[in-house]
N, C-alpha and C positions, 0 to 999 in steps of 0.2 A: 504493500500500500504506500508506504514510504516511497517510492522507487519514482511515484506516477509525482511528487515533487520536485521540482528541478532546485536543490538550495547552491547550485549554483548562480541562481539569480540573486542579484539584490530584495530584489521586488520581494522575491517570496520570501526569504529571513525576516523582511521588514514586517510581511504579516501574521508569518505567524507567532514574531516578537510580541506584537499589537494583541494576540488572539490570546494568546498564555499569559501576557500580562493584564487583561481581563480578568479572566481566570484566575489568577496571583492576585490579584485587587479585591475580587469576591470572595476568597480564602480570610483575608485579611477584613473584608468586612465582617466576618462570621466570628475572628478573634475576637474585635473590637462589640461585637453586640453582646458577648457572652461575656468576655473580663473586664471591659473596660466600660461598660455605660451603665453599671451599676456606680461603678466609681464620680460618677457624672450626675446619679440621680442622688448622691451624697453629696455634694458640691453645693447643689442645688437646694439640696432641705435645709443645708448650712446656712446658704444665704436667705431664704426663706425666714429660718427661724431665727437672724441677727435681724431680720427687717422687721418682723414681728416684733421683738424683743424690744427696737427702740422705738416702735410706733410708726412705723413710715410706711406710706402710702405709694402705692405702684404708683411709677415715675408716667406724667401723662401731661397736664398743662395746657389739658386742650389740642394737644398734637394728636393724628394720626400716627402710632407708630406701627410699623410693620414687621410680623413676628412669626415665627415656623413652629408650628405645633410642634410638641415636643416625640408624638406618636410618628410624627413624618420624618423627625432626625434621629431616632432610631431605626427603624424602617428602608422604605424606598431612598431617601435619600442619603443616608448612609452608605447603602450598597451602592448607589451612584456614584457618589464621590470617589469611592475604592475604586470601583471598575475604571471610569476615566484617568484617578492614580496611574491604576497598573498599567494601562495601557498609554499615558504618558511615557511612564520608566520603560515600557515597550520598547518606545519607538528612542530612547536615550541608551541602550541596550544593545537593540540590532544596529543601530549606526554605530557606539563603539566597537562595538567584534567585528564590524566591517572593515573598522579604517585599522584595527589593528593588527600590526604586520609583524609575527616572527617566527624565526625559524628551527622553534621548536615546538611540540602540543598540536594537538588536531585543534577542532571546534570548540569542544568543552573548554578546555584552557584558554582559549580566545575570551568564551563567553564568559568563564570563571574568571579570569584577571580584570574584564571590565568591567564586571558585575560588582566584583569588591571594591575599587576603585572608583566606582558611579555609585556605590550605597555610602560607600566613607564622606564621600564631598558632597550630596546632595541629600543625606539622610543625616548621618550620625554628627558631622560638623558642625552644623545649625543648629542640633539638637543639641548641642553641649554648649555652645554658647547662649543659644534662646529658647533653654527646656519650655516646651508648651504646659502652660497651667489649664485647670479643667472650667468649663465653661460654667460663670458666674463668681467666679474665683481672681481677684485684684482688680481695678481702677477699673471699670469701661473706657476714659477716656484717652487708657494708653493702648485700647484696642491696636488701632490706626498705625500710630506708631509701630507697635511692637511689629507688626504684619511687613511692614514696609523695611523695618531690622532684619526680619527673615527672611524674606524676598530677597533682598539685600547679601544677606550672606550666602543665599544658594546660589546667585549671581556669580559674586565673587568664585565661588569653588569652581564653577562651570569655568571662567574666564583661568581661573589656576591649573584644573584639566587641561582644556585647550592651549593653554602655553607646555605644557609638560608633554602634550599628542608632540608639540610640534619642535619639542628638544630633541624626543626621543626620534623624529625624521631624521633631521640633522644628522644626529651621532649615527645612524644606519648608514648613513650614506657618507659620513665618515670613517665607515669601516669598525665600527667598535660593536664586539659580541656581543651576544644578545646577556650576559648575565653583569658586564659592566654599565650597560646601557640603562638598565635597567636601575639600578643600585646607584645610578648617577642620575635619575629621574625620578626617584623616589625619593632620593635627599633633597632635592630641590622643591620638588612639592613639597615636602612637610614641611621644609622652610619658612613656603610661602604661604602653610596652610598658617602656620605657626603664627607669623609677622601678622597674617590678615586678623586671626583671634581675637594676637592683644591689641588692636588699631579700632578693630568694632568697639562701641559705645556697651556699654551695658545694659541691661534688660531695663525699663521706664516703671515696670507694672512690681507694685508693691504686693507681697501675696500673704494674706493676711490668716489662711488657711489652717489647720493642722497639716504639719510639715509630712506626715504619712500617707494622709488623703492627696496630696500634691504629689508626692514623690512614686504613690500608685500609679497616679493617672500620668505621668513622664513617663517611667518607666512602662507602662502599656502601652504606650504611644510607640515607644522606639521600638518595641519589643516586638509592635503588630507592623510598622514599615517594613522592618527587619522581615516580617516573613515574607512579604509582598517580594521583597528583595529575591528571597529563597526560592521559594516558588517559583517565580520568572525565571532565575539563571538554571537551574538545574532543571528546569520542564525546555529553555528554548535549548541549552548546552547538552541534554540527550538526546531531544530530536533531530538536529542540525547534525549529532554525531551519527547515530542509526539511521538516516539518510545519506548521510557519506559514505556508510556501509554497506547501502542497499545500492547505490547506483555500482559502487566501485567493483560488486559482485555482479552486477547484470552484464557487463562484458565479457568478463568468465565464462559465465553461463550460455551465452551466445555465443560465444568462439569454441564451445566445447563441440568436439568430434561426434559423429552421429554414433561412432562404434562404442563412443565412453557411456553414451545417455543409454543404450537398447543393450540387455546384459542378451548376452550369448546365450541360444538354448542347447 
């Protein structure tokens, strides 16, 4: 079945990076609706019962404000958001393994070094510098802010990748192996992941929370990207491999002798 894929295309890695990262996204919604939105409906009773507590009245002033029931953001939109997730990091995924070139490792290794590599700088960096707190949890009006800090920092990682794709060109084409190349592109990055850290501003949003209801809901945050991560690289890195395998054998097959296929009676 694999065979009728040609993953010698672009085209086709790229979709079915897109189709597994789907898939990888919906895995991770199912994380996040079972460990992590209880942690969320705690959050929530916290603030609840401090609003309570000093007498304050839902914020309104005569404004329209616009609000997501809370049955639709664990629900359908939940699973939404993951699915387009994963299938963001899809399509972040199949263009790494494509553009990456060496001359050791089939597919899976390709998929594997870009996979950890794209999960380090646009997952776990951010997360260390601008751990997400659970919704209703510090300032609303460092919302904004804080969004624009993280955005900001996955940015940056993307632009420290893409300088690091394009050391590592260089040095290929200056002739340097693939395991110095490597080890001189990896120190550079983490340099730079390093310099960009201490240069970001610090998180705006005061969190007023118990420190273990907080540090739940961060830690199931990175815990359920992470999987989204997992999923994707090892569903697109043994397809792409068992395709390589399936085509590489159908020449065999076809060049084989009619005397080899029909045993002698």
């Amino acid at each position: 079945m694999l065979a009728r894929f040609d993953f010698t295309r672009p085209r086709t890695i790229l979709v079915a990076a897109v189709l597994i990262g789907v898939a990888a996204g919906l895995v991770g919604a199912v994380f996040h609706a079972v460990v992590t939105e209880p942690r969320v409906d705690d959050a929530i009773a916290l603030e609840e019962a401090a609003a309570a507590h000093a007498g304050e009245e839902p914020a309104g002033d005569g404004e329209t404000e616009v609000t997501v029931d809370r049955s639709d953001q664990q629900g359908p939109g939940l699973f939404l958001a993951y699915a387009l997730t994963g299938a963001a990091f899809g399509v972040l995924l199949g263009v790494a393994s494509l553009s990456l070139r060496t001359t050791t490792g089939g597919p899976f290794h390709r998929v594997l070094v870009s996979g950890v590599v794209l999960a380090g700088a646009v997952t776990v960096v951010p997360w260390l510098k601008y751990p997400p707190n659970p919704p209703a949890v510090g300032d609303p009006a460092t919302v904004g802010d804080r969004e624009r800090l993280y955005v900001l920092a996955i940015v940056l990682g993307a632009l420290i990748l893409a300088g690091a794709a394009h050391l590592s060109a260089r040095l290929r084409r200056a002739g340097w192996p693939d395991d110095r190349r490597t080890a001189a592109v990896a120190v550079a990055a983490i340099a730079a992941f390093a310099v960009t850290f201490v240069a970001l501003p610090s998180s705006p949003d005061p969190v007023g929370a118990p420190a273990n209801l907080v540090w739940q809901f961060r830690l199931n945050s990175l815990t359920g990207n992470l999987l989204v991560w997992t999923v994707l690289v090892l569903g697109l890195g043994v397809l792409w491999t068992e395709a390589a395998r399936a085509a590489a054998r159908a020449p065999a097959q076809n060049s084989m002798p009619l005397s080899a296929e029909i045993p002698a009676s």
